[in-house]
C-alpha positions, 0 to 999 in steps of 0.5 A: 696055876695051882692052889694051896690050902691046908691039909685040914681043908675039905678039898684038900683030899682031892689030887687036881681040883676045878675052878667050879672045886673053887667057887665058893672058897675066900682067897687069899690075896696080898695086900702089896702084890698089886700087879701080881693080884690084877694078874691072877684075877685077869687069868680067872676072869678069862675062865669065867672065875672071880673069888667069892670071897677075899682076904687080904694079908700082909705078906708071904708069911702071914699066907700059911697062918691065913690058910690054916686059921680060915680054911682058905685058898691061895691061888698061885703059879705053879712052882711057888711054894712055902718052905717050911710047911710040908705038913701044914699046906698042900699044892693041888693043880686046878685043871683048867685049859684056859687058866695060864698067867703071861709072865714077863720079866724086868730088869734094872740098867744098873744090874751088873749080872753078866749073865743078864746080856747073854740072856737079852741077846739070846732073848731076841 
């Protein structure tokens, strides 16, 4: 997992940080992403982690403002990013080896996507 924040964030200088780098920080959370929330915190919790402090925003698009307004963190899977703010928010992986989220994936019935059969008969 990686953590984003703002380039005027005191751990921003750092190249990889820990969960104890992340202890004292408000985390930033969104308000509809329930099953992803209980994910990540379930993940944390498996490492002795659990945000001091959280901040619930509306959607992804309000997360860069919340970084940068409140010096907070946003704690994700690595490869999410942020389009459009290479030089407002900065990704830093947290070494930690117990730290990793199952992912799962779901499908509707009704998607016509060939390429979802290939996928299901080379899943088995």
């Amino acid at each position: 997992m990686e953590v984003m924040m703002s380039t005027e964030h005191p751990l921003a200088e750092k190249t990889a940080l820990t969960l104890e780098d992340l202890a004292e920080e408000e985390c930033i959370y969104l308000k509809d992403d329930p099953i992803t929330n209980h994910s990540y915190e379930k993940a944390l919790a498996r490492c002795g982690f659990t945000a001091s402090r959280k901040r619930f925003v509306e959607d992804l698009e309000t997360v860069p403002i919340a970084l940068q307004d409140n010096h907070a963190i946003y704690i994700k899977a690595k490869g999410f990013i942020l389009p459009g703010y290479d030089r407002e928010i900065v990704t830093r992986p947290i070494d930690s080896k117990c730290l990793y989220v199952p992912k799962a994936y779901a499908y509707r019935t009704n998607n016509s996507n060939p390429l979802i059969t290939l996928f299901l008969s080379l899943a088995k």
